[in-house]
VEXDREN-2710 file (C-alpha; in Angstrom, 1 decimal):
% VEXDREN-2710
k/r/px/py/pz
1/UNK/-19.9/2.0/-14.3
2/UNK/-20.0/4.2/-11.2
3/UNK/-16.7/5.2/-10.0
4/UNK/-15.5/3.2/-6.6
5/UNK/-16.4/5.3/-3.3
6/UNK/-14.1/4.8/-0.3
7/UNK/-14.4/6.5/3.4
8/UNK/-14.0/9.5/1.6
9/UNK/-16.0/9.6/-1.2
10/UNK/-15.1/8.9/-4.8
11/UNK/-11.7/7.3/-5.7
12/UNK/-10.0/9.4/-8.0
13/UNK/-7.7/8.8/-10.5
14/UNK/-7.0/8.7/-14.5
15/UNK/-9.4/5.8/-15.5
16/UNK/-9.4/3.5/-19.0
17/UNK/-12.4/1.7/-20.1
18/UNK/-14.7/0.3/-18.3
19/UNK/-14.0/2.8/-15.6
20/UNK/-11.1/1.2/-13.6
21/UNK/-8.0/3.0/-12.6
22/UNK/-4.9/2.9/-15.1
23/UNK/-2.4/1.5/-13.8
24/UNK/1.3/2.2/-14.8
25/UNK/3.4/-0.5/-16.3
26/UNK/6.5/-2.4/-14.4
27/UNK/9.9/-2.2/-16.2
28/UNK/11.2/-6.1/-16.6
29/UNK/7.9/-7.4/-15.6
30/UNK/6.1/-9.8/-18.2
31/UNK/2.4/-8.3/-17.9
32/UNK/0.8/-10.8/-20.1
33/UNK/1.3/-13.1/-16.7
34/UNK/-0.4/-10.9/-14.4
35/UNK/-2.9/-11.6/-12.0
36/UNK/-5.5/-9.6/-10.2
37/UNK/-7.6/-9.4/-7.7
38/UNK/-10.1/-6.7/-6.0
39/UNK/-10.7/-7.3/-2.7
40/UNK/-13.2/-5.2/-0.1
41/UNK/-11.4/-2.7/2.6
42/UNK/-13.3/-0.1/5.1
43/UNK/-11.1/1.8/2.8
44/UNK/-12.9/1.5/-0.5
45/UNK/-11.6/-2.1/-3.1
46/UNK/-8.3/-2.4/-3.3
47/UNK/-6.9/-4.3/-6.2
48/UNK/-3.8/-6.8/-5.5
49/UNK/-1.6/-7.4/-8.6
50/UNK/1.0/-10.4/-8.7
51/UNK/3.2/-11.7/-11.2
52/UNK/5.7/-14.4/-11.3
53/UNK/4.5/-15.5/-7.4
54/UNK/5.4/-12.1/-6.5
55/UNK/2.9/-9.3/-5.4
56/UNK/3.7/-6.1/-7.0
57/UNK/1.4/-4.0/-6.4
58/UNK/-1.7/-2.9/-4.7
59/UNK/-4.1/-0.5/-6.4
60/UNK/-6.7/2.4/-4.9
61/UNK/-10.1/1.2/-6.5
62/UNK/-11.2/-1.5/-8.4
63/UNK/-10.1/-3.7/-11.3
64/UNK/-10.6/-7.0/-13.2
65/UNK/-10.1/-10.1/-11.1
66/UNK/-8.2/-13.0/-12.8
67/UNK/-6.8/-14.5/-9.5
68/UNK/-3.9/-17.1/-8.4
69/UNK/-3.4/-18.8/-5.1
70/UNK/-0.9/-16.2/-3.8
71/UNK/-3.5/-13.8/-4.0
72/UNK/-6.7/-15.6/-2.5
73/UNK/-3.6/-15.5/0.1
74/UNK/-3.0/-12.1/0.2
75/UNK/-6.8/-11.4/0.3
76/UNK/-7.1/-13.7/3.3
77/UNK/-4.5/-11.8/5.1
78/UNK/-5.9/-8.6/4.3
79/UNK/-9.2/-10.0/5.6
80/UNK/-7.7/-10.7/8.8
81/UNK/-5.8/-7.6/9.2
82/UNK/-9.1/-5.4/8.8
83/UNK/-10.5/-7.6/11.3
84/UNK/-8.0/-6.6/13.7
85/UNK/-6.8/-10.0/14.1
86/UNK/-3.0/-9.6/12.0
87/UNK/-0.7/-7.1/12.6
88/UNK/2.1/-8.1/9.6
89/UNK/2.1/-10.2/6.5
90/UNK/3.5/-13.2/5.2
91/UNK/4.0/-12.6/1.6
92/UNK/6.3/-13.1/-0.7
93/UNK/6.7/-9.1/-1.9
94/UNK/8.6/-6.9/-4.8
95/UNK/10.9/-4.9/-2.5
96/UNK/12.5/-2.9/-5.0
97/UNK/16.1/-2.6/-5.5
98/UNK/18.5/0.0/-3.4
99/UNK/17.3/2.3/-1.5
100/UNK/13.5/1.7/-2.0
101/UNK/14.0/-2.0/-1.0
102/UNK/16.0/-0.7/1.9
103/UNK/13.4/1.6/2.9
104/UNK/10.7/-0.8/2.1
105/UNK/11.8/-2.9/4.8
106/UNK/12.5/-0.6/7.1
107/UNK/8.7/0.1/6.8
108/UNK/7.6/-3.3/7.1
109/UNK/9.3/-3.5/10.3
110/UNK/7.4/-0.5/12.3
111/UNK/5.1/-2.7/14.6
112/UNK/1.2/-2.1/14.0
113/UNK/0.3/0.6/16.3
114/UNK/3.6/1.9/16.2
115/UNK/4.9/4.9/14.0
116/UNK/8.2/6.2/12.8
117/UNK/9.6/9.5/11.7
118/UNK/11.3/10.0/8.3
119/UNK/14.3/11.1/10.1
120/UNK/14.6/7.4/12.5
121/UNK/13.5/5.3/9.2
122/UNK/16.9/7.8/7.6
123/UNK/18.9/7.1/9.9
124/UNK/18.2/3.6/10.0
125/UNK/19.2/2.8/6.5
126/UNK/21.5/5.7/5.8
127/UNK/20.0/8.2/3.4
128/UNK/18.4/11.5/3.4
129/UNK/14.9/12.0/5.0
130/UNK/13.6/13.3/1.9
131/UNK/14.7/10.9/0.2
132/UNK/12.9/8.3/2.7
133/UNK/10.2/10.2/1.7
134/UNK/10.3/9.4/-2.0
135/UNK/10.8/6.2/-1.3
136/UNK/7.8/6.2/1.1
137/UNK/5.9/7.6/-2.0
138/UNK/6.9/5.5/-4.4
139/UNK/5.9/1.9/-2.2
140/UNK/3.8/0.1/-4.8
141/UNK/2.5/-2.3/-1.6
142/UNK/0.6/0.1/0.1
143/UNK/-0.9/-1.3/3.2
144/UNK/1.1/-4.7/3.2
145/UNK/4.1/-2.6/3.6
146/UNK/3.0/-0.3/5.5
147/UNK/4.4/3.7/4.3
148/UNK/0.9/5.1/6.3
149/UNK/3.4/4.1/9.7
150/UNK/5.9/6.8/8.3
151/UNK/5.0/10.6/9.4
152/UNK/6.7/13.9/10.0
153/UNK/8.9/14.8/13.1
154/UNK/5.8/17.9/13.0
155/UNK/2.5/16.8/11.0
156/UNK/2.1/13.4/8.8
157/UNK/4.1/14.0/5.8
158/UNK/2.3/12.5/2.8
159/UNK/0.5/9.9/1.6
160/UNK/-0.1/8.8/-2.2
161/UNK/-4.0/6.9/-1.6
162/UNK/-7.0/8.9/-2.4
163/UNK/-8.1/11.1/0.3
164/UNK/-4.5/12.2/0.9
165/UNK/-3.4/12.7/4.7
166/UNK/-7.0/11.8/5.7
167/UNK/-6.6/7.6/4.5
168/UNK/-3.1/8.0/6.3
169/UNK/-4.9/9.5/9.5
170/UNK/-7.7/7.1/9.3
171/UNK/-5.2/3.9/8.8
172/UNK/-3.7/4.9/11.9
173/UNK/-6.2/5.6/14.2
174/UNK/-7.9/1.7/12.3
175/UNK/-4.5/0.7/13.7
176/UNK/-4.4/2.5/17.2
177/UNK/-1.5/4.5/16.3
178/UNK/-3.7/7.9/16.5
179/UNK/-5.8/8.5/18.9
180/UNK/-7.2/11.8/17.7
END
């Protein structure tokens, strides 16, 4: 099976059989009542992962689909979104715990269009900007909650999709938020 290809070529990744991307386990999460489902992007498949009515995850690149309601959901909200018609979603998500949840929402907040430094989302819920920016790495709901919002006070800061920087660049100018 030929690797996915995205905007910027090849996804890359550690892959199992088959050729899909591993994924990495959830602590407390029963995986034998997981669902998936990939679903097209300008931005190469993305794979949405759910458990218990929760979403958990999404995933760079492709992956068995085994889907539930909430997910043909999430799918048609992501459908709409890269169809410029939704600027948010109505989902029920994993937020995380502490400061991830904290930050996580903080995220979610930033308007489409808009962006936000590490520094205002640190200030906002009280911690360190570098730790915002572990947090901002660590969102398992890329997209839906939206870390690609969150840049440097003096470049972009990172981004954990393939293609780096250049997906983060390219989600923001898809959303208006770069006009470079």
């Amino acid at each position: 099976m030929p690797a996915p290809r995205g905007i910027f070529g090849k996804v890359k990744g550690p892959r199992g059989a088959g050729g899909n991307l591993l994924a990495f386990a959830l602590p407390g999460v029963d995986h034998s009542a997981m669902a998936q489902l990939t679903v097209p992007s300008p931005f190469g498949p993305l794979t949405l992962v759910e458990t218990g009515g929760v979403l958990r995850r999404v995933e760079w690149g492709g992956g068995v689909s085994d889907p539930s309601p909430l997910l043909d959901e999430a799918a048609r909200q992501l459908a709409a979104y890269f169809a410029g018609g939704r600027g948010g979603f109505d989902l029920p998500f994993d937020w995380g715990d502490g400061l991830n949840a904290r930050v996580r929402r903080a995220m979610a907040a930033i308007p489409l269009g808009e962006t936000r430094t590490y520094g205002q989302i640190a200030h906002a819920v009280g911690a360190p900007a570098q730790a915002v920016g572990q947090a901002c790495g660590a969102n398992p709901l890329p997209i839906l909650i939206p870390c690609h919002r969150v840049v440097g006070t003096h470049g972009f800061g990172g981004f954990s999709a393939p293609g780096g920087v250049e997906t983060k660049a390219a989600l923001l100018r898809f959303e208006g938020a770069l006009l470079i």
